[in-house]
C-alpha positions as MATLAB code, in Angstrom:
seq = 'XXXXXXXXXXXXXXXXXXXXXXXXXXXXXXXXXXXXXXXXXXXXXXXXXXXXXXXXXXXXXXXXXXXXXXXXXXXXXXXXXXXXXXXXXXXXXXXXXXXXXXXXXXXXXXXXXXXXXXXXXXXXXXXXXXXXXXXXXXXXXXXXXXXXXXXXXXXXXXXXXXXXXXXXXXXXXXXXXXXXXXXXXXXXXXXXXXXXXXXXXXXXXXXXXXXXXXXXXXXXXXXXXXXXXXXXXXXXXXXXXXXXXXXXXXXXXXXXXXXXXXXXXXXXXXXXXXXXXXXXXXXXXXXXXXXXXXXXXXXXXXXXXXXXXXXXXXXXXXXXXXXXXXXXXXX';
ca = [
      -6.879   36.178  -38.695;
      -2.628   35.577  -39.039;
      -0.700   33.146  -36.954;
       0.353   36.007  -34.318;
      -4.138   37.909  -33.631;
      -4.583   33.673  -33.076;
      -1.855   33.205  -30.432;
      -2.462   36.559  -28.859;
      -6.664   35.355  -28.538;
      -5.873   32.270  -27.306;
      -3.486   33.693  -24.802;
      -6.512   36.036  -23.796;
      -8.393   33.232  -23.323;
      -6.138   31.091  -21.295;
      -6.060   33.996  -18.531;
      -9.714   33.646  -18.736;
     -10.014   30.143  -18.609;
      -8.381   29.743  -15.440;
      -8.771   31.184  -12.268;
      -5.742   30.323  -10.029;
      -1.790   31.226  -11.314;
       1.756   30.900  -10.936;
       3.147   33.865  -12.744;
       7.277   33.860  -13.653;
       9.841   35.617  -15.410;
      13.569   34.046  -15.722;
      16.714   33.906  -13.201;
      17.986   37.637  -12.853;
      14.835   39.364  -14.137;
      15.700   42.663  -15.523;
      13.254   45.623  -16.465;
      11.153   43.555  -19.385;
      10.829   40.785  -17.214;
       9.605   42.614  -13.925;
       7.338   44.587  -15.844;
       5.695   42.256  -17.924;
       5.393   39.683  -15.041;
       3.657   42.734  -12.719;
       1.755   43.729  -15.743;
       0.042   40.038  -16.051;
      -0.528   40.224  -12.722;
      -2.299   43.552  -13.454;
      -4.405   41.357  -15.763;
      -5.201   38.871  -14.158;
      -6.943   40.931  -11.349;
      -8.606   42.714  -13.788;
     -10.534   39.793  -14.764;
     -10.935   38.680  -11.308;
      -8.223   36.209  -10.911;
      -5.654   34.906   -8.158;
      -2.086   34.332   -8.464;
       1.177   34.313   -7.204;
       4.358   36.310   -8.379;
       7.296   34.660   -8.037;
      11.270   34.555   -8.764;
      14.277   32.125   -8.386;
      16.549   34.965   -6.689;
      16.062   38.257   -6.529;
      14.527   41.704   -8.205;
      16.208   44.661   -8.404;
      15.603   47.139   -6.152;
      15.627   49.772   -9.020;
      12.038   48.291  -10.074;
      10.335   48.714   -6.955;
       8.534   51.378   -8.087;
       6.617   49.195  -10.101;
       2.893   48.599   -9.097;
       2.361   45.207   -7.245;
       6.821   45.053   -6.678;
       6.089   44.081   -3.118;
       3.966   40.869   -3.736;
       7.408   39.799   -5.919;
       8.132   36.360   -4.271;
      11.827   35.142   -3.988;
      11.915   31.739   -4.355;
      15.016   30.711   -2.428;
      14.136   33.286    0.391;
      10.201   32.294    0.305;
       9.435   28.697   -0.313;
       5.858   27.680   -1.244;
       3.515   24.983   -0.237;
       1.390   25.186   -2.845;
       1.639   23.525   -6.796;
      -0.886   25.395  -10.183;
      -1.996   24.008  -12.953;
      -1.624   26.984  -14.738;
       1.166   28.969  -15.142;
       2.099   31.781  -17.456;
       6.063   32.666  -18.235;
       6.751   35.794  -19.364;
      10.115   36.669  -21.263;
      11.771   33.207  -20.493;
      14.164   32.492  -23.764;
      14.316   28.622  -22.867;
      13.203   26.476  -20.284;
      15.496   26.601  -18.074;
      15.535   29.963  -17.670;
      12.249   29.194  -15.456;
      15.059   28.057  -12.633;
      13.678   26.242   -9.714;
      10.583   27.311   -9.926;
       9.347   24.420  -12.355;
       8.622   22.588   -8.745;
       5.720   24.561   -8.041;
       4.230   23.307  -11.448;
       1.518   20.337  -10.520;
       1.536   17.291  -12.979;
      -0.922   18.308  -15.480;
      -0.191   21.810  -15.554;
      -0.702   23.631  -18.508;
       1.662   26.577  -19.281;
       1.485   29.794  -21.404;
       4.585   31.067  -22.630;
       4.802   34.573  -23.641;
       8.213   35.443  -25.056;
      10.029   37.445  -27.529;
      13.622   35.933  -27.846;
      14.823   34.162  -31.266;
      16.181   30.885  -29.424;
      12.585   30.454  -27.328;
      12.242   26.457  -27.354;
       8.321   26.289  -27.134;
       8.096   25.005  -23.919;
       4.710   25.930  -23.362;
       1.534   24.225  -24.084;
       0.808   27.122  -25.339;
       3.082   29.577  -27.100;
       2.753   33.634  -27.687;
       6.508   33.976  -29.264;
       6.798   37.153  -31.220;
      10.448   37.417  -32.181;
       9.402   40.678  -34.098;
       8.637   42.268  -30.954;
      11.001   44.925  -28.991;
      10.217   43.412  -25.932;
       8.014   40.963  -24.082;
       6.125   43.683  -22.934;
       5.130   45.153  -26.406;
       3.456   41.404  -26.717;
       1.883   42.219  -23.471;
      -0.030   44.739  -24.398;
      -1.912   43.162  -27.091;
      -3.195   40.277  -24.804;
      -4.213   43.177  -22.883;
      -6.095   45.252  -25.288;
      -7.557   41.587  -26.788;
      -9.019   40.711  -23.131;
     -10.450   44.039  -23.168;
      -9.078   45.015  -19.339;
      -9.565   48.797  -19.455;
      -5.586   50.088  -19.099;
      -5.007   52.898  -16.624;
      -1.645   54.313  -14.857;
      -0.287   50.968  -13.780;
      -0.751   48.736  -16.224;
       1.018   51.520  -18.817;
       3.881   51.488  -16.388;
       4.625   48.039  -16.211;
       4.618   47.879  -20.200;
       6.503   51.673  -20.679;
       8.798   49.697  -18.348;
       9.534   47.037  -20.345;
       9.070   48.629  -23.304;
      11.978   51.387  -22.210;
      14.239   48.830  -20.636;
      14.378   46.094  -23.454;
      15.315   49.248  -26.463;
      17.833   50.550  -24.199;
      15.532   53.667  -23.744;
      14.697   53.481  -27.519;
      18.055   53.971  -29.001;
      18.169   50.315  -29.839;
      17.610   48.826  -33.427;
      14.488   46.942  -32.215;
      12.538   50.428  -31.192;
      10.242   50.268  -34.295;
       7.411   52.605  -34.983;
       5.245   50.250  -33.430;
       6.796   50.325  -30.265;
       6.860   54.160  -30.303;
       3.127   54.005  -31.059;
       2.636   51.916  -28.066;
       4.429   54.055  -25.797;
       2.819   57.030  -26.765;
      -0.467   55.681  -25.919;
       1.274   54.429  -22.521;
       1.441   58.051  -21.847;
      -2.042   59.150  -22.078;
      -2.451   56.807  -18.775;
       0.014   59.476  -16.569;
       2.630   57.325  -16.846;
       5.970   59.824  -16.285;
       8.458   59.021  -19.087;
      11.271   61.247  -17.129;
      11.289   59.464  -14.107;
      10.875   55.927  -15.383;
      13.866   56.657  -17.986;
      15.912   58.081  -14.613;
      14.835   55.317  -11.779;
      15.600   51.956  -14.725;
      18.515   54.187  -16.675;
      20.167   56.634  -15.064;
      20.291   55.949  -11.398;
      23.143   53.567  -10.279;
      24.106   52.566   -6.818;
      27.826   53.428   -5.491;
      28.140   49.606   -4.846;
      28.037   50.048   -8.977;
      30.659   52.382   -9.362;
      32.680   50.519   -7.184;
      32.191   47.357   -9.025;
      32.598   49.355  -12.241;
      35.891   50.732  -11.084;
      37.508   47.454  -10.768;
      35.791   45.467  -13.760;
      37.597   48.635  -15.771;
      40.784   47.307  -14.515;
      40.499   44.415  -16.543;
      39.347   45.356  -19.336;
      41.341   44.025  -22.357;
      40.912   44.022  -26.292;
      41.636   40.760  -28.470;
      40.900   39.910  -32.195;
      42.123   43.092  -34.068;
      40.752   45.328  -31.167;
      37.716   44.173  -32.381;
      36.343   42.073  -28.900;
      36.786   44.273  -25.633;
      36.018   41.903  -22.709;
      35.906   42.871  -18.509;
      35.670   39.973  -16.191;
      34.631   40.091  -12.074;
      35.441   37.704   -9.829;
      34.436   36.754   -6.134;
      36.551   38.932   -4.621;
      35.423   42.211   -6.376;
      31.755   41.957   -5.141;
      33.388   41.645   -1.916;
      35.586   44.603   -1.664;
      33.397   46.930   -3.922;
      30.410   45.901   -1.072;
      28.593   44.811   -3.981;
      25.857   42.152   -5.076;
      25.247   40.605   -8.697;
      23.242   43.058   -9.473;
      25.452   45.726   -9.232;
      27.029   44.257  -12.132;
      24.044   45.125  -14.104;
      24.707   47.173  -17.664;
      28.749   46.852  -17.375;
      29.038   44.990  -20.779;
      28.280   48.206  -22.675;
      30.959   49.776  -21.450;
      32.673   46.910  -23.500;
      30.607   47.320  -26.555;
      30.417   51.464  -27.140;
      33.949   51.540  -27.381;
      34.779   52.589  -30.893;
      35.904   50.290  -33.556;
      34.521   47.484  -31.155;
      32.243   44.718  -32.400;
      31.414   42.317  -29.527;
      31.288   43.601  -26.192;
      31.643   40.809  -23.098;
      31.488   40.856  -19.120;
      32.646   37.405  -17.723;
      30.682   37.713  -14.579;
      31.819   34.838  -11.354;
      29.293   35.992   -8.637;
      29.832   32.632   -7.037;
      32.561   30.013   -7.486;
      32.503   27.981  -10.279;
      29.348   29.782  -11.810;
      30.745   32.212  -14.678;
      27.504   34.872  -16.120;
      28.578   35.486  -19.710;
      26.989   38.736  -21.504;
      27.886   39.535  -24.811;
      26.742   42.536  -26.557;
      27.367   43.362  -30.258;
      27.333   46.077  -33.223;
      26.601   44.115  -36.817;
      28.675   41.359  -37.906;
      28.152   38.863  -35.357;
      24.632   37.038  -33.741;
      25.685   36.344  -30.384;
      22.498   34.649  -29.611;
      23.864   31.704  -31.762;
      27.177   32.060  -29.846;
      24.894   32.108  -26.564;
      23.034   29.016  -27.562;
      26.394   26.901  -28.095;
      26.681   27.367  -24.222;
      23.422   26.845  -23.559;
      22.294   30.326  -23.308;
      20.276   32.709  -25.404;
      19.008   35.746  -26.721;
      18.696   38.141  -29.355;
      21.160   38.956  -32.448;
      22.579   42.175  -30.250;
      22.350   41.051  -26.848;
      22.630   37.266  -25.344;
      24.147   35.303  -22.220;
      24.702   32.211  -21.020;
      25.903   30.742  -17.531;
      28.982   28.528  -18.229;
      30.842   26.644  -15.220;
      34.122   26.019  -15.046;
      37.451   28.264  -14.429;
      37.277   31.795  -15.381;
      40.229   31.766  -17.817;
      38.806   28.574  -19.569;
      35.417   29.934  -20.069;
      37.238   33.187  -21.656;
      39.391   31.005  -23.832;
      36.022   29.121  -25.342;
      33.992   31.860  -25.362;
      36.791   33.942  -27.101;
      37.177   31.138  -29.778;
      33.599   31.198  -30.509;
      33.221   34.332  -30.872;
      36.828   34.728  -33.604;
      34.767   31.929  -35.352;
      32.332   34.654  -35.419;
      34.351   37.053  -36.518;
      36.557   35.222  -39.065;
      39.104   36.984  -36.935;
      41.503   34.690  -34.223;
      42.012   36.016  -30.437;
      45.640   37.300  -31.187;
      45.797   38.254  -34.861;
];
């Protein structure tokens, strides 16, 4: 048995163990996130478990097709009186991507991280990291298949959904035969590739366009045309009628345009609070550029949340990113 069948049978066995949980994703959960957090909670009732499902902030409406969406807990909006002693984290690059939630943790609780993001710290007491893996949901559905829960429509959907969502509707570099094999097998469940791919890929609210339509008015190219950058402030969510995540998915517009290697949205939703996204092509990891700021991510895609003034955070994340590059902001 390798390193990876042991950590995937002892994460089996930890949902087994155990019979209350506190299941979590990170801040801003996106597609992977939702769908592997709903899909442990799938689990876990399989083998006759409790839990709660819970958030600091928001999920996207766009997910709430997803199975078990409406038990979803927003931490901020729905405090809890209650503290587990075991917890399992889902698709949570660092630590403090858990948020606020940590305070529901009780003193000698042991945690089970499941994660597939290069800069994961090993915060849990136990650890399922997979940095092989398209998605945290593609780890998913080994633990699955190892506690021997019998799948059916809504357990595939949750992992299709992350699955989909994480390769960028598997166009990405990480969609490996692997994944493909997984998804195909997703579908023998009923699961309806069309209308997943439309309701996490396709579909956009008009609060997005309008958002859209003034992020484009910013958008600017530096170092050799090589780093295309769009930046929203404040104000924008307010006259577009929009909310953060309306904001979702505007840093490829940054990154697919030709001859362009690092895409970046510098997103202020509130004051003082700037959401850096970088996406890029080949010659740069902007996961390492992410982790200088305290973010993370993968090689193509990483964030970070840096405070300060807008045009300060664009100078030091431009300057990171020429040291990248070998190429300076204005050459």
């Amino acid at each position: 048995m390798n390193h990876n069948q042991e950590q995937i049978k002892e994460a089996a066995q930890f949902m087994k163990e155990h019979d209350r949980f506190l299941v979590l994703s990170h801040v801003n959960p996106d597609g992977d996130a939702t769908g592997s957090a709903l899909g442990v909670a799938l689990i876990l009732e399989k083998l006759g478990k409790t839990y709660i499902v819970i958030n600091e902030g928001e999920t996207p409406e766009k997910f709430s097709f997803l199975p078990r969406f409406e038990l979803l807990r927003n931490l901020s909006q729905q405090p809890l009186d209650e503290t587990f002693g075991a917890v399992i984290a889902v698709d949570c690059a660092d630590e403090s991507r858990m948020g606020d939630v940590r305070s529901l943790f009780a003193s000698d609780a042991v945690l089970l991280n499941i994660d597939h993001h290069p800069t994961n710290d090993a915060f849990g007491t136990f650890n399922l990291i997979r940095t092989d893996a398209a998605a945290t949901a593609e780890i998913l559905y080994d633990v699955a298949v190892e506690a021997g829960v019998p799948f059916d429509k809504e357990l595939a959907l949750c992992i299709y959904t992350g699955l989909l969502t994480d390769t960028g509707g598997f166009r990405y570099s990480n969609t490996s035969p692997r994944v493909m094999e997984i998804a195909a097998q997703l579908l023998t469940y009923g699961v309806k590739p069309g209308e997943v791919a439309e309701r996490c890929l396709e579909e956009i609210t008009l609060a997005h366009v309008n958002i859209l339509r003034r992020a484009l008015q910013t958008l600017i190219l530096t170092h050799q045309n090589q780093v295309a950058s769009i930046t929203v402030q404040p104000a924008d969510f307010e006259e577009a009628g929009a909310q953060r995540e309306d904001a979702g998915g505007l840093v490829n517009y940054c990154r697919n345009i030709e001859g362009v290697e690092v895409g970046i949205t510098f997103i202020e939703s509130e004051p003082g609070a700037i959401k850096v996204s970088m996406r890029a092509r080949d010659r740069v990891d902007v996961a390492v550029i992410a982790k200088q700021f305290g973010g993370g991510g993968h090689a193509k895609a990483a964030g970070c949340t840096i405070r300060g003034e807008v045009a300060d955070v664009q100078k030091r994340v431009w300057h990171a990113v020429g040291e990248a590059l070998g190429v300076k902001e204005h050459e």
